[in-house]
C-alpha positions in Angstrom: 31.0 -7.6 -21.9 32.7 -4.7 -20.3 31.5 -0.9 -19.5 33.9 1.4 -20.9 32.8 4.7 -19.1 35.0 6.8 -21.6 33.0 6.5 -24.9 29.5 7.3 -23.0 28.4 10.6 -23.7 25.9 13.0 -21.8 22.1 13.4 -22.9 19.0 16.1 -21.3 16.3 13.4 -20.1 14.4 15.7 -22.6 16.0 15.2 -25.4 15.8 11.1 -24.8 12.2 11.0 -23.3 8.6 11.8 -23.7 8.0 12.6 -20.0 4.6 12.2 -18.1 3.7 12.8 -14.3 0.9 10.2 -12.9 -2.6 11.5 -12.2 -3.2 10.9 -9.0 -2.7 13.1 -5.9 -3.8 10.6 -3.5 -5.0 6.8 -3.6 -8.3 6.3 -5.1 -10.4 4.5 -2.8 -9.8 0.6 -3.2 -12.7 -2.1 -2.5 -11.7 -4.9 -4.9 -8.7 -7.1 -5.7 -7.8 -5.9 -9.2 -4.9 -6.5 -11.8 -3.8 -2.9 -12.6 -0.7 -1.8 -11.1 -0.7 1.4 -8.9 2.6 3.1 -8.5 3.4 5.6 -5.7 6.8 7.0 -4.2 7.7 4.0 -2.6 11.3 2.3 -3.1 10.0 -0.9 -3.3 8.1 -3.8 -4.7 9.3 -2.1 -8.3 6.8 1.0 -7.3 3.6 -1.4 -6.7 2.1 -0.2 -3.5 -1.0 -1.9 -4.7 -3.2 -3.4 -7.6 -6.8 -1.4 -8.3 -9.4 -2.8 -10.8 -10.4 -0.8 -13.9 -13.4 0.3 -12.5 -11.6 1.9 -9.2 -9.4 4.1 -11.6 -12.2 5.3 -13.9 -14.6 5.7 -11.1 -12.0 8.3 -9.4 -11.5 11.6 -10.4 -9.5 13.0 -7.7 -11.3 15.9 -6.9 -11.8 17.4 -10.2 -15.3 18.6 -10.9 -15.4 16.7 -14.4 -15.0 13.4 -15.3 -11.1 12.6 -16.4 -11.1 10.0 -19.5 -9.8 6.9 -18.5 -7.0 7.3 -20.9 -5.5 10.0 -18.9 -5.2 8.0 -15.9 -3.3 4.9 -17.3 -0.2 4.9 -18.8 0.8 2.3 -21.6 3.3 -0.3 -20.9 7.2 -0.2 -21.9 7.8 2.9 -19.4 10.8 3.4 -16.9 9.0 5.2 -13.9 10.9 7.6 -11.6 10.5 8.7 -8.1 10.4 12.9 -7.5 9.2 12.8 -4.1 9.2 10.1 -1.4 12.1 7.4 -2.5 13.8 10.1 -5.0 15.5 8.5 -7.6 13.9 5.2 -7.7 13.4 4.5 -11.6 11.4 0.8 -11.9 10.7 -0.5 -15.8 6.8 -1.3 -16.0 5.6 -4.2 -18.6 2.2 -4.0 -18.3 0.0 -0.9 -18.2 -0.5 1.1 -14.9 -1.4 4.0 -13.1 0.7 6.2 -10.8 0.4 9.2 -8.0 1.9 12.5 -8.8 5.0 11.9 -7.2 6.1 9.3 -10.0 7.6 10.8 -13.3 7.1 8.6 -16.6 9.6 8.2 -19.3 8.8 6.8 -23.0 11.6 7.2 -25.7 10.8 9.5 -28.2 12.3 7.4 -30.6 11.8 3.7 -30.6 10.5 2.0 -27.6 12.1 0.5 -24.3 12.4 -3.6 -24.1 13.2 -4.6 -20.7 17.0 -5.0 -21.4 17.6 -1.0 -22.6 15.1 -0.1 -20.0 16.9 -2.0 -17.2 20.4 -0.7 -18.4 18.5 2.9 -17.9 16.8 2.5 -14.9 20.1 1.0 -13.2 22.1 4.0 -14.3 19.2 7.1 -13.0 19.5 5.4 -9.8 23.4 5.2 -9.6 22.6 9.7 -9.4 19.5 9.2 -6.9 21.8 10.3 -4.1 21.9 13.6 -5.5 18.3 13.7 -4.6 18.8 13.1 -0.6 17.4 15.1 2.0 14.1 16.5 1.0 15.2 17.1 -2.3 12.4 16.4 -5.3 13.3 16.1 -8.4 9.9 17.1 -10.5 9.9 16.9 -14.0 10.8 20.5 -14.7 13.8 19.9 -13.2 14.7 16.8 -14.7 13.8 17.7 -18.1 17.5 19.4 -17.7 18.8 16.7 -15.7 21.8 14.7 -18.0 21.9 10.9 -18.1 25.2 9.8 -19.3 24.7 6.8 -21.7 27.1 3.8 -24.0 26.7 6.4 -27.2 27.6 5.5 -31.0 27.9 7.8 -34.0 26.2 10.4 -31.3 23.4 8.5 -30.2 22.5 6.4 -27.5 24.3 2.4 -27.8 20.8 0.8 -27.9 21.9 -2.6 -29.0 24.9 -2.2 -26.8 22.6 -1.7 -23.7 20.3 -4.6 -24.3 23.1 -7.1 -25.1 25.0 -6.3 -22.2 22.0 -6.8 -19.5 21.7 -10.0 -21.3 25.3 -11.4 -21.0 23.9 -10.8 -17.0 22.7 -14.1 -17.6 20.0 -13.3 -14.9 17.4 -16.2 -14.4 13.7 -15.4 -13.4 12.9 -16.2 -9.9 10.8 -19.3 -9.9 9.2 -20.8 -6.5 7.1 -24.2 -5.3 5.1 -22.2 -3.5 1.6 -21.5 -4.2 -0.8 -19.7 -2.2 -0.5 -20.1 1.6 -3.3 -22.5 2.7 -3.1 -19.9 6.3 -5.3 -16.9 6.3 -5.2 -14.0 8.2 -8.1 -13.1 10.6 -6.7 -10.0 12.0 -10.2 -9.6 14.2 -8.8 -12.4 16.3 -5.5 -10.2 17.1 -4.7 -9.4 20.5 -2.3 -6.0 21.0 1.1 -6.3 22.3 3.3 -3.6 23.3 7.1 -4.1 21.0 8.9 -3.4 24.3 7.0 -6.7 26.0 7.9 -8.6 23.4 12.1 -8.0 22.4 14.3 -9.3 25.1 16.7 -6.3 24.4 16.4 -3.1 22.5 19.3 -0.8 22.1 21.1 1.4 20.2 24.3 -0.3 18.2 27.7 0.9 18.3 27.9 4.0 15.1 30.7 3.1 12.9 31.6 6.1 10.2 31.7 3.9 7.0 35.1 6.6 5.5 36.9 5.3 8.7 36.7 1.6 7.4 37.9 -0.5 4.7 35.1 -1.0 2.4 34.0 -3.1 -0.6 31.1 -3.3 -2.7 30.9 -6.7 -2.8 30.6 -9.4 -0.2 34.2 -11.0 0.5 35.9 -12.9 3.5 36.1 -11.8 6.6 34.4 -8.3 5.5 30.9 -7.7 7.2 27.3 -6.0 5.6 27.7 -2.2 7.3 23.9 -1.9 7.8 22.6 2.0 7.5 19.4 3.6 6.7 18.7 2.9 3.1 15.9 1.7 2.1 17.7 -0.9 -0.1 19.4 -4.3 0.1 18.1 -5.2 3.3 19.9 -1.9 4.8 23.0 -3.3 3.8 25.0 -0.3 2.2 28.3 -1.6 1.5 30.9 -4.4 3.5 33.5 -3.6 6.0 36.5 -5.2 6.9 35.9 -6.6 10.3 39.2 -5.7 11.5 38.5 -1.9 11.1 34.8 -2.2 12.8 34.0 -1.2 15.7 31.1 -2.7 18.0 30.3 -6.1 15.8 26.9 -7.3 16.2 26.0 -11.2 16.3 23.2 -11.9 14.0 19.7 -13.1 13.8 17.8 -9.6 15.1 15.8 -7.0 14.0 17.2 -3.8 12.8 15.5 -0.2 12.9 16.9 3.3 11.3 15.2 6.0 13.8 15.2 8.4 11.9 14.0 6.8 8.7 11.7 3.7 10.7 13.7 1.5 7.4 13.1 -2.1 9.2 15.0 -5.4 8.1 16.3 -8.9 9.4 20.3 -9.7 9.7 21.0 -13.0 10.2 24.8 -12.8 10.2 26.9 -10.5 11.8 27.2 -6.6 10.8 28.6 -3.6 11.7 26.1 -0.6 11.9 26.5 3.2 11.4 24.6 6.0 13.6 21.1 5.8 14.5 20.7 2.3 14.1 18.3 0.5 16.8 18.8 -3.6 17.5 16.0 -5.5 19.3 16.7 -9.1 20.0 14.3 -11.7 21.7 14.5 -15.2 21.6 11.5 -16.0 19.2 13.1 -14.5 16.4 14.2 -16.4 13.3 14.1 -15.5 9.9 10.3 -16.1 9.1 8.8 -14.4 12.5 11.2 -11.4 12.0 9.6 -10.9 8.9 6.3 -11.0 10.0 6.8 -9.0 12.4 8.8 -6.5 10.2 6.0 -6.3 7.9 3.5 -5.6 11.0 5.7 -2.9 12.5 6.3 -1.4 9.0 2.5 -0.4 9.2 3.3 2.1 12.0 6.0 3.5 9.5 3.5 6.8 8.7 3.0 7.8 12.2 7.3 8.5 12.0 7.3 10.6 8.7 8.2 14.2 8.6 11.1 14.4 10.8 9.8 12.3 13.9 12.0 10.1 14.9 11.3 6.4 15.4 14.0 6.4 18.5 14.3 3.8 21.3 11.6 4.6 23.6 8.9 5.5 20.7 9.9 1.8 19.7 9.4 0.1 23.2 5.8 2.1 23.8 4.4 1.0 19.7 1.9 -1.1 19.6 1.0 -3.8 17.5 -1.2 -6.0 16.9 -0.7 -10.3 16.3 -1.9 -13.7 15.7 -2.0 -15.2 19.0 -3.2 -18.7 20.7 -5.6 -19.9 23.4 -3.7 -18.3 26.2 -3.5 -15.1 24.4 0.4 -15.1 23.8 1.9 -14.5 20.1 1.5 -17.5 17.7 5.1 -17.8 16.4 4.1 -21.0 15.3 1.4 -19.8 13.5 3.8 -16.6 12.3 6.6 -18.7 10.7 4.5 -21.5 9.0 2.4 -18.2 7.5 6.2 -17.3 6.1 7.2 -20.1 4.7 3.9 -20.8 2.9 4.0 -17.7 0.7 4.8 -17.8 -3.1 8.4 -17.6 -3.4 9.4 -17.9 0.0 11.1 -21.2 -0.6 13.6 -19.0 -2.0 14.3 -16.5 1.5 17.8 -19.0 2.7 19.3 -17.7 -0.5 18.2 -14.5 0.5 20.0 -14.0 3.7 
């Protein structure tokens, strides 16, 4: 099936969608492993930042002097949810009931209800405008009750059935994996701090290519490289350059920082990189221990919000904290195995 752009028509997110903001102005306190998802602002993990039981999100009232039915705080399932502060823009379909912060708008259809084929179509195509939403920008739902969505339309109305069928053509197959859970656990107690400049051989700031200057495609093709930036998506890879029109090539298999953003990923093949892009390189890193270690680092992430940098020397002075062995050095060993064990990761050589 093809999109043709020139029969969609133009529709007020208000006129579409019964539109809800999430409860919450902060987390509610969390002491249990619990099954109910928890959305926040966040651009990834489809707006999970984590799972509270039932009796964390009744018990919570966030700060309001009377008790707050339980109904108001979570939302039924069959909802696209949208990002107006934080990751602006991000819209994530939920299938199973939830609860959410205030800076996550809610959309239900006011007529019928969302599958997950229409609400996928949807979600894909709010997120195609999130970059109208950059730089401090929130969209709140005042603002995007007005907001247009541009749509496959027949006899007026949204395409529905055109929608859903076409996400299906996608053919897309559910991720399976082998894995189950990883028989390593992590003691963190046992821990021993290590400062990042200690342990990367090399950290530096790559040569900044300006993407307009390049010959670019959205799609991975010969002898065109990922041109890595600060986005928060696709492992940083923003689009691919030729790699006769980049400047400064970077070998693969090292960590990758935004400084301005502290967005953290793993290339293992060669890229091309715009401005403000940090490279560390050491010799222990492979695919599994750069993503432990990203995942470590990506803790320090709030200490960089609100305009502080996470530049060069801020990076070589962070400390961190890792599994390490008898003579008190890092536990790569440990690190990778710990990797490879978890659900799904069977799956992270298709990844990269």
């Amino acid at each position: 099936m093809n999109l043709d752009f020139s029969s969609w028509e133009e529709y007020k997110f208000e006129d579409l969608f019964k539109m809800k903001r999430g409860f919450f102005s902060k987390k509610p306190e969390h002491y249990e492993k619990g099954n109910i998802r928890f959305l926040t602002s966040t651009g990834k993990n489809n707006g999970v930042s984590e799972f509270y039981t039932l009796d964390e999100i009744d018990s919570t009232n966030d700060g309001r002097k009377n008790k707050v039915e339980l109904s108001k705080k979570i939302f039924p399932r069959n909802a696209i949810c949208v990002n107006n502060n934080g990751s602006v823009g991000c819209a994530f379909f939920q299938d199973k009931e939830f609860a959410s912060s205030s800076d996550v708008t809610t959309l239900y259809l006011i007529e019928g209800e969302f599958n997950k084929y229409t609400a996928l179509f949807v979600a894909t195509v709010i997120q195609h405008d999130k970059y109208r939403w950059s730089y401090g920008r929130k969209w709140g739902i005042t603002r995007m009750k007005k907001s247009l969505l541009k749509l496959p339309s027949k006899n007026g109305k949204p395409d529905w059935e055109f929608m859903e069928n076409y996400i299906k053509s996608l053919n897309i197959k559910s991720l399976t994996t082998n894995n189950t859970e990883s028989k390593l656990k992590l003691n963190t107690t046992e821990w021993a701090e290590f400062r990042l400049g200690d342990l990367f051989d090399e950290i530096y700031n790559s040569k900044a290519n300006v993407k307009d200057e390049m010959e670019i495609s959205e799609i991975k093709k010969e002898s065109y490289l990922p041109f890595i930036s600060r986005t928060e998506e696709n492992n940083g890879c923003d689009c691919y350059v030729s790699v006769d029109t980049a400047d400064g090539v970077e070998k693969g298999n090292a960590i990758i920082i935004g400084d301005t953003t502290s967005t953290i990923f793993y290339q293992k093949d060669k890229f091309a990189t715009g401005a403000h892009i940090i490279v560390c390189r050491a010799k222990w890193i492979n695919m599994y221990t750069a993503l432990f270690i990203k995942t470590v680092i990506e803790k320090e992430r709030y200490k960089y919000s609100y305009g502080r940098a996470f530049k060069k020397d801020l990076i070589e002075d962070t400390i961190i904290k890792l599994p390490v062995c008898e003579d008190n050095t890092p536990d790569w060993n440990f690190m990778e195995e710990y990797i490879k064990q978890l659900p799904y990761a069977d799956n992270l050589a298709k990844v990269f």
